[in-house]
GUMAR-451923 format. One line per 10 residues: number of its first residue (from 1); their letters; for each residue z, y, x of C-alpha. Coordinates in steps of 0.02 Angstrom, whole numbers, plus 50000, padded with zeros to 5 digits. Example, Ala and Ser with C-alpha at 12.3 -4.5 7.8 and 13.67 -1.06 7.14 Angstrom:
BEGIN
1 = AS = 50390 49775 50615 | 50357 49947 50684;
This chain:
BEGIN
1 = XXXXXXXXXX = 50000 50000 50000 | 50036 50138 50137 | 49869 50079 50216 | 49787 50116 50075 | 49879 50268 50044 | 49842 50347 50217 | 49667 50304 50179 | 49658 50404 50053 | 49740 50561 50109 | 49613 50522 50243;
11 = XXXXXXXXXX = 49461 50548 50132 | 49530 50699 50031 | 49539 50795 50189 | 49378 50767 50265 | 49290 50800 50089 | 49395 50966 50077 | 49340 51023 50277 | 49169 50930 50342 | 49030 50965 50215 | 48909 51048 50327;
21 = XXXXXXXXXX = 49032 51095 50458 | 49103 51254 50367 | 49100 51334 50193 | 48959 51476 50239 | 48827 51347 50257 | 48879 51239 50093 | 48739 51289 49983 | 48605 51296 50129 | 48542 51137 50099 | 48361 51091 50103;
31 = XXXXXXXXXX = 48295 50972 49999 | 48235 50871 50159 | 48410 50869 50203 | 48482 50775 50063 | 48513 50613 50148 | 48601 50732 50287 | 48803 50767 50307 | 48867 50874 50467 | 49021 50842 50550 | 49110 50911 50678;
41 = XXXXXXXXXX = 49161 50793 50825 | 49333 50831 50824 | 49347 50787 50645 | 49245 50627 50637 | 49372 50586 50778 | 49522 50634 50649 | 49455 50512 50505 | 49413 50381 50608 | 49228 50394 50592 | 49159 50279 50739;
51 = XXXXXXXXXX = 48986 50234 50794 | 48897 50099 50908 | 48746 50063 50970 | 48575 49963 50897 | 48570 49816 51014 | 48475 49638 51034 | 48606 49511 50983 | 48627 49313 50938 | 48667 49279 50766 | 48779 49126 50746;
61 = XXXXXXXXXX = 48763 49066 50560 | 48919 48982 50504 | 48989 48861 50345 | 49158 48875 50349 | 49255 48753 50322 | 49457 48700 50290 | 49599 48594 50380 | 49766 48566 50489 | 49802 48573 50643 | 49858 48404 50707;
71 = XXXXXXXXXX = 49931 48327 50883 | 49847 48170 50937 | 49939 48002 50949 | 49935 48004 51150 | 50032 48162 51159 | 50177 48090 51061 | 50286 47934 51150 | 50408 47855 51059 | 50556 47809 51201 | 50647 47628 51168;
81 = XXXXXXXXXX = 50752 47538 51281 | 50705 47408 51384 | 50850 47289 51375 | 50990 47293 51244 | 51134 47390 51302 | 51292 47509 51269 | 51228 47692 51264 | 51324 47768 51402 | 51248 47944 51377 | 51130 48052 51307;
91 = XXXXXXXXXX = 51067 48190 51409 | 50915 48246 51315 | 50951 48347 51135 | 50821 48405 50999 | 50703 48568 51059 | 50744 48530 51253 | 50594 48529 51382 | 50573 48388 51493 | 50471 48354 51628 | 50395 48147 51661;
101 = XXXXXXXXXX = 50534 48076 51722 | 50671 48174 51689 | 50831 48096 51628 | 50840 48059 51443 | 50969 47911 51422 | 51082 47794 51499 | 51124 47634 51431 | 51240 47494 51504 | 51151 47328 51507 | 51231 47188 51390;
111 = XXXXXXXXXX = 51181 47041 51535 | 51197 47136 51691 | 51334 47257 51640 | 51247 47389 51742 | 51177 47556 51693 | 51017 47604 51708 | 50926 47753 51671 | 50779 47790 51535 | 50659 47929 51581 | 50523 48016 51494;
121 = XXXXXXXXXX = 50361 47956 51526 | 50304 48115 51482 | 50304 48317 51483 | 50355 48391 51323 | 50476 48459 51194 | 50617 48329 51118 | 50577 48333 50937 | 50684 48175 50892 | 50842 48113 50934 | 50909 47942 50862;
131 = XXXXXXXXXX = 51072 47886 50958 | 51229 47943 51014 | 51352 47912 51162 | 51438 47732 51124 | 51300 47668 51027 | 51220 47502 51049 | 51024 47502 51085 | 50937 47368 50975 | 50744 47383 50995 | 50748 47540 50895;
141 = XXXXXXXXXX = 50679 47709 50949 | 50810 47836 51041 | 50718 47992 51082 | 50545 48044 51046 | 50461 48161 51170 | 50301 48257 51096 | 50207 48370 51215 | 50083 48512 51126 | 50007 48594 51247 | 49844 48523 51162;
151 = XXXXXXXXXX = 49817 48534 50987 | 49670 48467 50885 | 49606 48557 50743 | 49556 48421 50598 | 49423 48498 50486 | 49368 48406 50316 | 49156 48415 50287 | 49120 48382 50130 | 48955 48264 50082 | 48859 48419 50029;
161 = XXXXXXXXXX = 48887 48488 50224 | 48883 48334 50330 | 48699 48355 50349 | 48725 48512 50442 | 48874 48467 50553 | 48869 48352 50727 | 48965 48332 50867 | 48953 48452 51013 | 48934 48605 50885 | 49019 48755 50911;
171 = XXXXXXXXXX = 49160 48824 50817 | 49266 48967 50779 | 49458 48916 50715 | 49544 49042 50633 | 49742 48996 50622 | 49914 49117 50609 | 49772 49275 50619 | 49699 49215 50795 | 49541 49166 50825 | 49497 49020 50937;
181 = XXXXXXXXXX = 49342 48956 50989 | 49317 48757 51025 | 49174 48616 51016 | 49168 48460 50886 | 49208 48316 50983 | 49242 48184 50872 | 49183 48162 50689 | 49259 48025 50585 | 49303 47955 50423 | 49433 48010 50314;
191 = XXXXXXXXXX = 49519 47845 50244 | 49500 47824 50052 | 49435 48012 50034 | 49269 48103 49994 | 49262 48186 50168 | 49232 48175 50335 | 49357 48244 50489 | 49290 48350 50634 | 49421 48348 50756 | 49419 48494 50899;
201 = XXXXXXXXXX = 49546 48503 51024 | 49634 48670 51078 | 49726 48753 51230 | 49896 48786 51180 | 49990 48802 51334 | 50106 48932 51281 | 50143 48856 51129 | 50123 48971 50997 | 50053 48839 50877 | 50128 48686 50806;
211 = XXXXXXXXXX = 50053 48547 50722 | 50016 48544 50528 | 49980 48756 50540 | 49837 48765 50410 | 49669 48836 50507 | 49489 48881 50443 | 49350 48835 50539 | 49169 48914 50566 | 49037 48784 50618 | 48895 48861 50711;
221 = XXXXXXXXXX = 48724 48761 50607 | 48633 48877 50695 | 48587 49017 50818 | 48451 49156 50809 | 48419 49293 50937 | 48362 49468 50848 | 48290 49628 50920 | 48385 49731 50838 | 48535 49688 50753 | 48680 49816 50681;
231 = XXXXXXXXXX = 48874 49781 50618 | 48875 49718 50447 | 48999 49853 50396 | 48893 49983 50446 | 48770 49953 50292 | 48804 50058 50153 | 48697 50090 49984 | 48615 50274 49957 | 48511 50298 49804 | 48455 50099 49785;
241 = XXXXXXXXXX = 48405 50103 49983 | 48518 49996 50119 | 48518 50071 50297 | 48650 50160 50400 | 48699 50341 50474 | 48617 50370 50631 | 48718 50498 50742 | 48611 50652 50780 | 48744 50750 50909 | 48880 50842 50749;
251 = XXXXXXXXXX = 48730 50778 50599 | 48727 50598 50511 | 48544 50547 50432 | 48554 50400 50316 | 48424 50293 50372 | 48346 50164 50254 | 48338 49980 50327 | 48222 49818 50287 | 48350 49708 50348 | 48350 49488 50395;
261 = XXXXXXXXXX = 48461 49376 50437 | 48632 49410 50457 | 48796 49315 50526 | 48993 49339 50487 | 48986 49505 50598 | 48823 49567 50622 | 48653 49599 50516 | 48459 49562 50582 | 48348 49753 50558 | 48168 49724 50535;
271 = XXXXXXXXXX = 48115 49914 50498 | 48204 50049 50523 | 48294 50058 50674 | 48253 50059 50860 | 48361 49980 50986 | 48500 50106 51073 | 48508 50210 50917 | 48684 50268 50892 | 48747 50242 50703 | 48903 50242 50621;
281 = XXXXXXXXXX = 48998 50084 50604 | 49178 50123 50571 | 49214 50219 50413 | 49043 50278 50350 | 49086 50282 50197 | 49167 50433 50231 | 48972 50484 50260 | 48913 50438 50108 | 49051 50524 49992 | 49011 50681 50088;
291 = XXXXXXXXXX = 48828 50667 50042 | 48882 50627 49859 | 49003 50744 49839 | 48875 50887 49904 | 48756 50836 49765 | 48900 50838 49620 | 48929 51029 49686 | 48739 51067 49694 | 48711 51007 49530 | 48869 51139 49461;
């Protein structure tokens, strides 16, 4: 709500201060210059009115698609004891690191009578716990050591998709508002569902993600290099045409577009638009209110 309120106060003050740079020149408008706002650097700079430039780029067309995240069954090892014993003690508790072979439990052999250490066979975090000091070991599991610093991402494909997904495929995974980018590995079956599971595996070294977080993933089907390609958000609609504001030093021309193929970011221009041409791509529809709002007051 105070986002949206800021952006409003926002747009009241540069409608009340940029048309045409100053109120002398208000009602100088040409008909030639309809399509036309001026703004003054400094206050484009206030409202947040950015610009970028017209650029060859590669489109990467994307389905998106829905799942987990999920640690794999070698990073997980269940820790028993080797021979039945007396649990002498416990040095490893719930959320403590370990290193592979560090100390987890002793235990007191029932045919020997001598103690003998159990180590972790691997690095990671002790997520379970099952015995105590003066407890007797009997096959069952006594601490469980899981290490995260890979995760998979397990992503369900639906029939109507599995024509258009295969290992080796790029992919963007979007989980707790980060954005990581992996490679299909593995795609399987999904037992007794409708689906399929594409499993890519992610760097999580510092741990920030945990197993079961739900993610979104965009498959790359396919990849197109344009001439000229501008930022989606940049488009905006001016009397039925699409096109952008193109920067002319403190002037902004709408420019009409015939525009292609487009991805999650960026949009293919076919007419219109030379590469290297500044335009506005943050906030222009600040532009185009200013070019409205000058028409409602010619028209009084």
């Amino acid at each position: 709500m105070k986002k949206h309120i800021f952006t409003v106060l926002l747009l009241t003050l540069f409608l009340s201060n940029s048309s045409l740079g100053s109120e002398d020149d208000e009602h100088e408008l040409e008909e030639e210059q309809e399509n036309i706002s001026k703004i003054e650097d400094t206050m484009a700079k206030k409202v947040g009115v950015g610009t970028s430039i017209a650029s060859a780029q590669t489109l990467h067309q994307t389905i998106t698609v829905f799942g987990a995240l999920a640690s794999g069954p070698e990073q997980i090892s269940h820790v028993r004891a080797r021979y039945e014993g007396l649990i002498k003690s416990v040095a490893a508790n719930i959320g403590d690191h370990v290193g592979k072979g560090d100390l987890l439990v002793t235990v007191e052999s029932n045919e020997s009578l001598k103690t003998y250490p159990i180590r972790s066979p691997i690095k990671g975090v002790i997520v379970r716990r099952h015995v105590n000091t003066g407890e007797v070991t009997q096959g069952q599991v006594l601490v469980s050591v899981a290490n995260f610093e890979k995760l998979w991402a397990e992503l369900r494909i639906y029939p109507t998709q599995q024509t258009k997904v295969t290992t080796g495929q790029s992919v963007y995974i979007i989980v707790s508002d980060r954005t990581l980018e992996g490679v299909i590995t593995h795609i399987i079956p999904a037992l007794n569902n409708p689906y399929l599971i594409a499993r890519i595996e992610l760097e999580n070294e510092d741990l920030s993600l945990s197993p079961g977080l739900p993610a979104e993933g965009r498959i790359v089907v396919n990849s197109l290099n344009v001439d000229v390609a501008v930022n989606k958000e940049a488009i905006q609609t001016l009397r039925g045409n699409s096109g952008v504001f193109v920067k002319h030093e403190e002037e902004y021309e709408f420019i009409p577009l015939i525009l292609g193929e487009m991805d999650n970011q960026n949009i293919e221009v076919l007419e219109g638009l030379e590469e290297g041409t500044e335009y506005v791509s943050e906030n222009s529809f600040l532009i185009k209110a200013d070019i409205l709002k000058s028409e409602v007051e010619d028209d009084d």
